[in-house]
PyMOL CGO cylinders between C-alpha atoms (Angstrom):
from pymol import cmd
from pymol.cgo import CYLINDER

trace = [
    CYLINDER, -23.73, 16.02, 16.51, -25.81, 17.59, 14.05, 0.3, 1, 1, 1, 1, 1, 1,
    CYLINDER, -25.81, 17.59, 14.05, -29.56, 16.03, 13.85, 0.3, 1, 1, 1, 1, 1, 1,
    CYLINDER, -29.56, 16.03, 13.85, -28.67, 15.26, 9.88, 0.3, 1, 1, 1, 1, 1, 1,
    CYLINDER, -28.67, 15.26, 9.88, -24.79, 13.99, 11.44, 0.3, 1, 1, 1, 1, 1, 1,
    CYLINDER, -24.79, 13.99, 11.44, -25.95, 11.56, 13.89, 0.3, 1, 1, 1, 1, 1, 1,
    CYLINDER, -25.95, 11.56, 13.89, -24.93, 8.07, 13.65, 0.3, 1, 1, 1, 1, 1, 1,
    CYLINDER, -24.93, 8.07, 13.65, -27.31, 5.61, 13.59, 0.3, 1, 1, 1, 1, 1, 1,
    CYLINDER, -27.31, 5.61, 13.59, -29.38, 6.30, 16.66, 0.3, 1, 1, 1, 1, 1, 1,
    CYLINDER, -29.38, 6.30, 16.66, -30.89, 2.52, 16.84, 0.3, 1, 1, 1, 1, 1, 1,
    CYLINDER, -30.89, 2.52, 16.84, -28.13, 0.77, 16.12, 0.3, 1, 1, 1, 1, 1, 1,
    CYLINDER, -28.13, 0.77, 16.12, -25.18, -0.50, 17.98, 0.3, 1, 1, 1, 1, 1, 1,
    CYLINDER, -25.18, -0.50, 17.98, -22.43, 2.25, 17.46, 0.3, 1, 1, 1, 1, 1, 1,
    CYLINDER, -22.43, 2.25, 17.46, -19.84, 1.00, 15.10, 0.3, 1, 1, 1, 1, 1, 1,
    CYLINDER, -19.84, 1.00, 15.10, -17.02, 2.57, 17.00, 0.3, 1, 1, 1, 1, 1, 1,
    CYLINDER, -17.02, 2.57, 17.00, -17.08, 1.71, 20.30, 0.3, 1, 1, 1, 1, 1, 1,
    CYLINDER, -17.08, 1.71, 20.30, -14.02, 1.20, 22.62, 0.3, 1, 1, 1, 1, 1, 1,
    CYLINDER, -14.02, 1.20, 22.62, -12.78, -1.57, 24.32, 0.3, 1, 1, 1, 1, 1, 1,
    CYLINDER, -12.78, -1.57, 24.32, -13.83, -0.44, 27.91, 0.3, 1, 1, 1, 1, 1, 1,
    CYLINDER, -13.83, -0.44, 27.91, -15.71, -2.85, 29.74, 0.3, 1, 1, 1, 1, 1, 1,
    CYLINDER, -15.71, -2.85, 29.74, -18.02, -0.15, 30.76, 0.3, 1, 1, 1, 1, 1, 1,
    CYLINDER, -18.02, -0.15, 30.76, -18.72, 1.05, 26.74, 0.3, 1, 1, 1, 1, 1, 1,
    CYLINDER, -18.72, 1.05, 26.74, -23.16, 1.06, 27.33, 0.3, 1, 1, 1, 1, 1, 1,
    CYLINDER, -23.16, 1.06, 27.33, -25.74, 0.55, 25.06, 0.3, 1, 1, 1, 1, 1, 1,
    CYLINDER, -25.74, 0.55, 25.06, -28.78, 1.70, 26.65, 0.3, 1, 1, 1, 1, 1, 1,
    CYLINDER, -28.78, 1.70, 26.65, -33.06, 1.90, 25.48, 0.3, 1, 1, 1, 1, 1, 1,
    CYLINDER, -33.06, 1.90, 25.48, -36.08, 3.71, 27.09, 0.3, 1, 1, 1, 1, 1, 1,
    CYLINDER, -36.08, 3.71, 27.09, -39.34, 4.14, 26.75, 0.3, 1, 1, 1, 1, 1, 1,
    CYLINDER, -39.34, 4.14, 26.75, -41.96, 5.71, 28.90, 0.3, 1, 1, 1, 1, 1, 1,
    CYLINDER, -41.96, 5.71, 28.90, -45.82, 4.56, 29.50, 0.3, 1, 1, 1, 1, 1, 1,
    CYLINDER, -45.82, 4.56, 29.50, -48.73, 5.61, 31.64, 0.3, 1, 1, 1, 1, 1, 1,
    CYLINDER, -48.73, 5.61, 31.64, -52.44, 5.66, 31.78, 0.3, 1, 1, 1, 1, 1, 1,
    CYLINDER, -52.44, 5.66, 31.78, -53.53, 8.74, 33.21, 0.3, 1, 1, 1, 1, 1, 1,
    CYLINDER, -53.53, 8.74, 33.21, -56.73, 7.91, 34.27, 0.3, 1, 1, 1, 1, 1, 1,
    CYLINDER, -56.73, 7.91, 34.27, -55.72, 5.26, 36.25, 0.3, 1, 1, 1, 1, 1, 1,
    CYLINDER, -55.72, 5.26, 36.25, -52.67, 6.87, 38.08, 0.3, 1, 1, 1, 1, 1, 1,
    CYLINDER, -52.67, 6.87, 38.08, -50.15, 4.35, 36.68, 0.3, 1, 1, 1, 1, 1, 1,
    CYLINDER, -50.15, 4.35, 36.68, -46.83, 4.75, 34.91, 0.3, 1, 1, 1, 1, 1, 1,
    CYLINDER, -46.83, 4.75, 34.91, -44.18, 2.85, 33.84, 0.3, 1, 1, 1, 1, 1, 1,
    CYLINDER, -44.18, 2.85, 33.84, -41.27, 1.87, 32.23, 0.3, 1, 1, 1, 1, 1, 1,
    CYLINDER, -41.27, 1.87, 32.23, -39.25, -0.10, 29.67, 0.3, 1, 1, 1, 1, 1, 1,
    CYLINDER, -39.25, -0.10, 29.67, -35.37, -0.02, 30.01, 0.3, 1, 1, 1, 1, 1, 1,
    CYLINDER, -35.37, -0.02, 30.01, -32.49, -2.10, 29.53, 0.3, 1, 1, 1, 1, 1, 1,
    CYLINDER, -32.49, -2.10, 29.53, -28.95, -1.63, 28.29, 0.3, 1, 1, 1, 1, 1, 1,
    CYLINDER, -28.95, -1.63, 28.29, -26.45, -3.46, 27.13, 0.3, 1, 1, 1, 1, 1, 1,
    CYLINDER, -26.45, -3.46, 27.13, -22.12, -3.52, 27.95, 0.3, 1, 1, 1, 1, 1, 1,
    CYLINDER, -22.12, -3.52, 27.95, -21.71, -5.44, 24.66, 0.3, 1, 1, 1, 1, 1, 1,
    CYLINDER, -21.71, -5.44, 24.66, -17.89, -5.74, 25.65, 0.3, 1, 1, 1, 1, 1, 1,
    CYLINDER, -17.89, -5.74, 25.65, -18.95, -8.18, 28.73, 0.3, 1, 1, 1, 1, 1, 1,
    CYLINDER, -18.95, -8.18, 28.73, -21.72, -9.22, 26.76, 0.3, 1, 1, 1, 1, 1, 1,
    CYLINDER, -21.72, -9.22, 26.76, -24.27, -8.50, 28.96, 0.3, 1, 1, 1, 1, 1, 1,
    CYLINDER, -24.27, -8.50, 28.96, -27.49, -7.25, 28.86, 0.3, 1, 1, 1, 1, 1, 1,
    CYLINDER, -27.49, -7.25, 28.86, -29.00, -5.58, 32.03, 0.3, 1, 1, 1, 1, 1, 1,
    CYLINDER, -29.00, -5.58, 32.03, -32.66, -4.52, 32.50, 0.3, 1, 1, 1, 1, 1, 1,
    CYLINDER, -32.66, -4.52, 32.50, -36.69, -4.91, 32.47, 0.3, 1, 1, 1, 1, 1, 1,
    CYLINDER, -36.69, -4.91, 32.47, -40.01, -3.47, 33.13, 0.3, 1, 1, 1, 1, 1, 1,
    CYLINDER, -40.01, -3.47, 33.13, -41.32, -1.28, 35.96, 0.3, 1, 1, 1, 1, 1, 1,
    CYLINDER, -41.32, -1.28, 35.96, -44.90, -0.53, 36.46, 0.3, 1, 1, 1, 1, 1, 1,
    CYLINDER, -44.90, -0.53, 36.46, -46.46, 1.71, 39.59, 0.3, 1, 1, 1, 1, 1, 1,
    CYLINDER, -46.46, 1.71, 39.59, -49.25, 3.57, 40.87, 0.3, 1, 1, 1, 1, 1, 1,
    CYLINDER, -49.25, 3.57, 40.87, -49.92, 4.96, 44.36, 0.3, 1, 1, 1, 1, 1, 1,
    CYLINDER, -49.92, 4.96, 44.36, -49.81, 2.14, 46.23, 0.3, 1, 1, 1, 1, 1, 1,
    CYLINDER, -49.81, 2.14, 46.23, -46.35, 1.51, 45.84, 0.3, 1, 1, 1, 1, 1, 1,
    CYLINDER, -46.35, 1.51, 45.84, -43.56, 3.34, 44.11, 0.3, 1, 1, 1, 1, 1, 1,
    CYLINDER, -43.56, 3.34, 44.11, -40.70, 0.78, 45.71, 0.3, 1, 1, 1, 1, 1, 1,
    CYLINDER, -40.70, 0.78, 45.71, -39.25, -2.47, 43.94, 0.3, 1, 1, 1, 1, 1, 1,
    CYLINDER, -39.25, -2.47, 43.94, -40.75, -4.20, 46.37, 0.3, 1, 1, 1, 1, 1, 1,
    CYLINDER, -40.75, -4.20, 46.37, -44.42, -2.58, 46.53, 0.3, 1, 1, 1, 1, 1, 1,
    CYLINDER, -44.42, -2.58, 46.53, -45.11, -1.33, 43.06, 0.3, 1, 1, 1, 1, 1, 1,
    CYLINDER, -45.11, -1.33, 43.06, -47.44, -3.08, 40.71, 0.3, 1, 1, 1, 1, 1, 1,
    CYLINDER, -47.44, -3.08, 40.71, -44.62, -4.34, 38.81, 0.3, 1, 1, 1, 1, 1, 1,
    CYLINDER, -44.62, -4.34, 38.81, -40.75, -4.93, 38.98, 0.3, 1, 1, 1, 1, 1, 1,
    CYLINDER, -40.75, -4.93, 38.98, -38.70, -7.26, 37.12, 0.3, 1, 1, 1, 1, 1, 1,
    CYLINDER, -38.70, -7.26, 37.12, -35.54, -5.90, 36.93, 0.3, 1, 1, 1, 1, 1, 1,
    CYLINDER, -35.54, -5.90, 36.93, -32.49, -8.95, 35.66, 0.3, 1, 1, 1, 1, 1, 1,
    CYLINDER, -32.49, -8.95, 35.66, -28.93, -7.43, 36.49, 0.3, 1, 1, 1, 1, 1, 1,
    CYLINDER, -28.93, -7.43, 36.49, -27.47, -10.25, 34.78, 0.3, 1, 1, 1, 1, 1, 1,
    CYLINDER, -27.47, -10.25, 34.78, -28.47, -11.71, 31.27, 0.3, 1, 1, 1, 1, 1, 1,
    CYLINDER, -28.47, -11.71, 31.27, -26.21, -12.87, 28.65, 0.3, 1, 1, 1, 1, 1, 1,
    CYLINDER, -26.21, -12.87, 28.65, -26.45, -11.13, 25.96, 0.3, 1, 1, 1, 1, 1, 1,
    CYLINDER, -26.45, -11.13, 25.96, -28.52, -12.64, 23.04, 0.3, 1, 1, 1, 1, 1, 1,
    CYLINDER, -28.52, -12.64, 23.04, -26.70, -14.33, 20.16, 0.3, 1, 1, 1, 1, 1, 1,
    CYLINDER, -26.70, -14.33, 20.16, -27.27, -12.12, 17.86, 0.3, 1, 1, 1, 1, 1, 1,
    CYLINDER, -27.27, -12.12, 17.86, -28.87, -8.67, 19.69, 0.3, 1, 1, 1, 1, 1, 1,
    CYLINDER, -28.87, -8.67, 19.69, -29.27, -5.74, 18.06, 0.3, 1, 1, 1, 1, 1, 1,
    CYLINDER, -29.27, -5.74, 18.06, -29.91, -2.77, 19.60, 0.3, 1, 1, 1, 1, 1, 1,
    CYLINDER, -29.91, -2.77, 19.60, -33.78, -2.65, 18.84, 0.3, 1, 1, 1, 1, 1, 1,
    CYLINDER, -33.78, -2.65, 18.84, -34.01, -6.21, 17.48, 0.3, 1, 1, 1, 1, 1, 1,
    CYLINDER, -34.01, -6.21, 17.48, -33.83, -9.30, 20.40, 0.3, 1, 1, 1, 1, 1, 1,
    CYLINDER, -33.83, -9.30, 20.40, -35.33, -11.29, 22.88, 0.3, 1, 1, 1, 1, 1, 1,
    CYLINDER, -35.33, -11.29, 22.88, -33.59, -11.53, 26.03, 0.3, 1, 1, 1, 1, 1, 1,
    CYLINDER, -33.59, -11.53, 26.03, -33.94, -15.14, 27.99, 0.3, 1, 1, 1, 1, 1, 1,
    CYLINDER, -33.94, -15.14, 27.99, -36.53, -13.53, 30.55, 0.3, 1, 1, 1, 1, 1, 1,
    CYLINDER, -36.53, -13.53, 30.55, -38.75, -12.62, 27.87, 0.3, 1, 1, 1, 1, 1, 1,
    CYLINDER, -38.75, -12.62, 27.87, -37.83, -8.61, 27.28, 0.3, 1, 1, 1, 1, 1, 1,
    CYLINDER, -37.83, -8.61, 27.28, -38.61, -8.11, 23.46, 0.3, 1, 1, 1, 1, 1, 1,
    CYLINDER, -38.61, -8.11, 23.46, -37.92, -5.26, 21.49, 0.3, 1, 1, 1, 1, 1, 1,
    CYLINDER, -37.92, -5.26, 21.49, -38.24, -4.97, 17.03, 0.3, 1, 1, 1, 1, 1, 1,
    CYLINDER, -38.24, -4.97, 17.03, -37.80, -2.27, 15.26, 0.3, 1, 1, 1, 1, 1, 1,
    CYLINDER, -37.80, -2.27, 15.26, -40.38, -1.80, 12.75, 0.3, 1, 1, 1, 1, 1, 1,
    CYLINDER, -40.38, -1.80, 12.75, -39.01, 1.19, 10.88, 0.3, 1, 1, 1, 1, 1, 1,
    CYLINDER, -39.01, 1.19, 10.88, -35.69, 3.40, 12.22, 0.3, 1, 1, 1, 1, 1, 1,
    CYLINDER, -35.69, 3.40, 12.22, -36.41, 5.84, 14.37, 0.3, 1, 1, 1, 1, 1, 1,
    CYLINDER, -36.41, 5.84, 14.37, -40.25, 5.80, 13.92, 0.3, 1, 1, 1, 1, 1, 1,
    CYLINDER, -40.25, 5.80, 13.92, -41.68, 2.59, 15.26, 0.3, 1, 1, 1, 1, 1, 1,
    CYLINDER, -41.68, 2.59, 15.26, -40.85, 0.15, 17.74, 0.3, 1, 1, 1, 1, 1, 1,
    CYLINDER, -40.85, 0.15, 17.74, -43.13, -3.03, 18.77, 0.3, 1, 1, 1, 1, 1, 1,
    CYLINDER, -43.13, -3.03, 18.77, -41.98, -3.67, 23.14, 0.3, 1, 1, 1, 1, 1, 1,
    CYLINDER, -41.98, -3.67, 23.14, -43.17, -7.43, 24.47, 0.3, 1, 1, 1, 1, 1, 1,
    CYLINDER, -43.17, -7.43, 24.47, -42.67, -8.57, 27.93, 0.3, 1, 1, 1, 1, 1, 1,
    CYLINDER, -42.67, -8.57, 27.93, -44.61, -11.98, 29.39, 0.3, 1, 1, 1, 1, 1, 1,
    CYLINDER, -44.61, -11.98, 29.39, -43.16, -13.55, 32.42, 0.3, 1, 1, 1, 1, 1, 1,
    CYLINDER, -43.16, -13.55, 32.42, -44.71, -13.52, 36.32, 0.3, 1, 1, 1, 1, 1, 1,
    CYLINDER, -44.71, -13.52, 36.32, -48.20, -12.32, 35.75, 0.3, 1, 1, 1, 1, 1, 1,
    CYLINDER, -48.20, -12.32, 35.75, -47.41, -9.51, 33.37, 0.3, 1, 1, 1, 1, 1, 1,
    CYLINDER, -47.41, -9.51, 33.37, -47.65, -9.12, 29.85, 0.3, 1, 1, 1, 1, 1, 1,
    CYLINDER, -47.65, -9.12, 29.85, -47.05, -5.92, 28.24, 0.3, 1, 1, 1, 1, 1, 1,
    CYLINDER, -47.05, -5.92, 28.24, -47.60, -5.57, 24.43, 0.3, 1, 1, 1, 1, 1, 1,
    CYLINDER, -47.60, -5.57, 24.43, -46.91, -2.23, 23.53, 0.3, 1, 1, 1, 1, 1, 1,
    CYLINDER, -46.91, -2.23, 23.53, -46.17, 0.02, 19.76, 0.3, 1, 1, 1, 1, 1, 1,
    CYLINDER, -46.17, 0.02, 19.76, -44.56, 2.91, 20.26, 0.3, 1, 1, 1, 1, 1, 1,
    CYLINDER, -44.56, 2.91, 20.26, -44.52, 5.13, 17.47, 0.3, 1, 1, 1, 1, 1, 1,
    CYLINDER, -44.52, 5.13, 17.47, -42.57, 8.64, 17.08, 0.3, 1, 1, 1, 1, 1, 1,
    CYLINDER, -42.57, 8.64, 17.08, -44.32, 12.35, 16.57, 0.3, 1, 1, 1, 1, 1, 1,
    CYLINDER, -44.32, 12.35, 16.57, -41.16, 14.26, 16.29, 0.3, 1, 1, 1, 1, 1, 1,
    CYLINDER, -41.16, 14.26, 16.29, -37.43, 13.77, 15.59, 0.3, 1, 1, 1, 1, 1, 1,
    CYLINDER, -37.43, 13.77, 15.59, -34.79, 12.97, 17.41, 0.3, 1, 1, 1, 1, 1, 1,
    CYLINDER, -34.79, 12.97, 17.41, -33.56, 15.22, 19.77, 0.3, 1, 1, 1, 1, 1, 1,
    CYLINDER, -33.56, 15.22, 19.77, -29.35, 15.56, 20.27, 0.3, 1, 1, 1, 1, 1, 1,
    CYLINDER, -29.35, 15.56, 20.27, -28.78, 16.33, 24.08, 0.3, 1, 1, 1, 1, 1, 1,
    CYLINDER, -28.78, 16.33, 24.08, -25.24, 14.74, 23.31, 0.3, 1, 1, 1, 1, 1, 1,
    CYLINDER, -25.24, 14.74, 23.31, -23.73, 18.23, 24.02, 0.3, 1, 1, 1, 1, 1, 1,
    CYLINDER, -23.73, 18.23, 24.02, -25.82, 18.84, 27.23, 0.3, 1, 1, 1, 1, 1, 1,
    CYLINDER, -25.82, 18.84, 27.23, -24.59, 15.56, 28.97, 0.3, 1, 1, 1, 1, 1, 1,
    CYLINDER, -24.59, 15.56, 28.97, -21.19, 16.29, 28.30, 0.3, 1, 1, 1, 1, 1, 1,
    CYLINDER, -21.19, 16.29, 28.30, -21.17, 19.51, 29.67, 0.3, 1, 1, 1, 1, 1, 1,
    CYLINDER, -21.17, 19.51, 29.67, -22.91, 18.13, 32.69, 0.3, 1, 1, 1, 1, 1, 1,
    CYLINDER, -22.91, 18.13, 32.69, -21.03, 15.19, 33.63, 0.3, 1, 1, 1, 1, 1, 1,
    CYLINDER, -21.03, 15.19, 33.63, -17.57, 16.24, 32.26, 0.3, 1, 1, 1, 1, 1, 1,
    CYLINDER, -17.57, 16.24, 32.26, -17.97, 13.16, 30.21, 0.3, 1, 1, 1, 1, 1, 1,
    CYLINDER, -17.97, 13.16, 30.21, -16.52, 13.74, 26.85, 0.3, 1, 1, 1, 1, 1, 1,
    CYLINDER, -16.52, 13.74, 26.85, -15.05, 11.10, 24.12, 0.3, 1, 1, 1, 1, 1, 1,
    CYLINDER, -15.05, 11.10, 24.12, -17.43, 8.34, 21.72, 0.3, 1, 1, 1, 1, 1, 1,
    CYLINDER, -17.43, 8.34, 21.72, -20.88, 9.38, 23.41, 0.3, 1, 1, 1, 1, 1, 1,
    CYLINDER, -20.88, 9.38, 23.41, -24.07, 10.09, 22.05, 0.3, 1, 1, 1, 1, 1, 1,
    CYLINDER, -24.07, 10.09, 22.05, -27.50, 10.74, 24.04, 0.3, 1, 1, 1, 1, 1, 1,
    CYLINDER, -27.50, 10.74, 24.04, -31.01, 11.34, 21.80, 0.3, 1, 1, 1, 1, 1, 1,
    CYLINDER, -31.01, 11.34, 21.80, -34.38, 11.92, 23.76, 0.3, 1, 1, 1, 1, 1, 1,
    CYLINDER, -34.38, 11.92, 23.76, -37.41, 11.27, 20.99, 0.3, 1, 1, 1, 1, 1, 1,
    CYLINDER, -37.41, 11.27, 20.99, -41.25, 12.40, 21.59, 0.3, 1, 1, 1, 1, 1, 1,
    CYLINDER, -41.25, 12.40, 21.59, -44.37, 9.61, 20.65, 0.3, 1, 1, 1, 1, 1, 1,
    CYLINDER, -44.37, 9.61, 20.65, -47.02, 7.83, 21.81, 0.3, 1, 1, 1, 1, 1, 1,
    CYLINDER, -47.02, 7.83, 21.81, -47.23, 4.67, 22.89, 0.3, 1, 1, 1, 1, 1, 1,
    CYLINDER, -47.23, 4.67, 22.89, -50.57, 1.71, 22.60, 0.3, 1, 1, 1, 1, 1, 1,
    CYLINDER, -50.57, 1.71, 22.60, -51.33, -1.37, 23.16, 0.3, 1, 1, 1, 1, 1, 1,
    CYLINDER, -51.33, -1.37, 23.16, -52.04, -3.52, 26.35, 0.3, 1, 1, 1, 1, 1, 1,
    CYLINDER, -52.04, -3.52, 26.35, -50.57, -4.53, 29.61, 0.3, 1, 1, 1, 1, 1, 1,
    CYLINDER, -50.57, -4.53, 29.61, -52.01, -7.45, 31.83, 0.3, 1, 1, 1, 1, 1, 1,
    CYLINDER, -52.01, -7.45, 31.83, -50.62, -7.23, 34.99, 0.3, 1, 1, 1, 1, 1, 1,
    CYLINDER, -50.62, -7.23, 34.99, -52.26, -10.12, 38.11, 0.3, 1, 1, 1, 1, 1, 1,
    CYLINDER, -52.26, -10.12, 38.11, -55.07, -10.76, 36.20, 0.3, 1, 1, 1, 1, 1, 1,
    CYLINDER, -55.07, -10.76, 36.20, -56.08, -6.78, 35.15, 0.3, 1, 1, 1, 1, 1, 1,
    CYLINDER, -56.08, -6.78, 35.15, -56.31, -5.19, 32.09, 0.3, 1, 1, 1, 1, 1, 1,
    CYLINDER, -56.31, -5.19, 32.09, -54.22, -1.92, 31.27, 0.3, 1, 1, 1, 1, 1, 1,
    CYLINDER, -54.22, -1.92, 31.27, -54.81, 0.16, 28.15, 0.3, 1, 1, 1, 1, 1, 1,
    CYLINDER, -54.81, 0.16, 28.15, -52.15, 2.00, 27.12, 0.3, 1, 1, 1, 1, 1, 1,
    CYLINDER, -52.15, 2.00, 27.12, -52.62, 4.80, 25.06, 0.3, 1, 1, 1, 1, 1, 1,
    CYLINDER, -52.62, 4.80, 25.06, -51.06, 7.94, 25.96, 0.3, 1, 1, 1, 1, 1, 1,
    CYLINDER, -51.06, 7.94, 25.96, -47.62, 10.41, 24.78, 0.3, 1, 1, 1, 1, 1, 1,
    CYLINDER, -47.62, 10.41, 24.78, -44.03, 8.70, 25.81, 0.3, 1, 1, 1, 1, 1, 1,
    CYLINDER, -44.03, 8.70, 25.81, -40.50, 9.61, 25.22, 0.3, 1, 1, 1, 1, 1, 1,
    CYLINDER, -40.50, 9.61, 25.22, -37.69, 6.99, 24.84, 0.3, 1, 1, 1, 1, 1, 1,
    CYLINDER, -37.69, 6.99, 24.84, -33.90, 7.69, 25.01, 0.3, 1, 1, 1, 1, 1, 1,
    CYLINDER, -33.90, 7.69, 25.01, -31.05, 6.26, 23.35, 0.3, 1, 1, 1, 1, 1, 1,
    CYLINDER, -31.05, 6.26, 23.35, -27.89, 6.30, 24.47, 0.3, 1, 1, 1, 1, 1, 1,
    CYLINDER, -27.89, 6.30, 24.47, -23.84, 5.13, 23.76, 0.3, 1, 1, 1, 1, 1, 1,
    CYLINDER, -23.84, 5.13, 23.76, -21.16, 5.81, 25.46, 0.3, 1, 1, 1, 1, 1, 1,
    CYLINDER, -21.16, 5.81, 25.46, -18.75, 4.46, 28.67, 0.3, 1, 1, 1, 1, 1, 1,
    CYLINDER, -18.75, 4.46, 28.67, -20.73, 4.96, 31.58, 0.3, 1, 1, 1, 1, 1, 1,
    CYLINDER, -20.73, 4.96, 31.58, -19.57, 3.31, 35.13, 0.3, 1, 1, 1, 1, 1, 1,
]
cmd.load_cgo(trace, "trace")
């Protein structure tokens, strides 16, 4: 795609097939520097099984493992929310995404175990199209599409008890396509 062609990035794609495998999927990026932590918000969605698939991450040092990091909450199976958009649900286990303004804004919520994250992340360029690259990579051809955005990301993450400001550059991917 051209950048003024693509379809609308934060949106379900209006086309998809009827593979089981046709994926929907959401990233964004977050650290704080200072204190040696990053993290992660990702899910995706196979809207033709309905499900929804995903969660936050959170590490530093001491553990970079499911099982040792500061933070993993990972759900391999949700239903997917009556309703879901894209950028615009709540899952049962709390995961939260709206989109304030296409392309530009998005407003992440998590609360469940011990952690709440409350993030805005907010774009500083375009969309990028790496639709092209993938394909040639994988072989994959067909309905895809695959955008990688640059922003920043704020707000606050309480995770046991401790405070994280977040404040820092992030990128977040979008993606469409069959992927098994």
């Amino acid at each position: 795609y051209v950048m003024s062609e693509l379809p609308q990035v934060d949106r379900f794609c209006a086309e998809r097939t009827g593979d089981l495998y046709w994926n929907e999927s959401a990233w964004f990026s977050f650290s704080i520097p200072e204190r040696g932590v990053h993290g992660l918000f990702y899910y995706f969605f196979r809207p033709n099984m309905k499900l929804l698939v995903g969660g936050p991450a959170m590490w530093d040092e001491s553990g970079n493992q499911m099982w040792n990091c500061l933070y993993y909450d990972w759900h391999t199976f949700q239903a997917m929310p009556e309703g879901a958009e894209k950028f615009n649900f709540t899952a049962p286990g709390s995961l939260s995404v709206t989109m304030q303004e296409p392309t530009n804004r998005f407003q992440l919520n998590y609360d469940k175990n011990g952690f709440e994250l409350d993030l805005i992340w907010e774009a500083i360029a375009p969309p990028h199209d790496f639709t092209g690259m993938e394909e040639a990579a994988t072989g994959a051809a067909g309905k895809r599409l695959h955008i990688d955005q640059f922003g920043r990301v704020r707000g606050m993450i309480r995770c046991k008890g401790a405070d994280y400001p977040v404040d820092c550059y992030s990128l977040r991917d979008t993606s469409f396509g069959v992927r098994k």
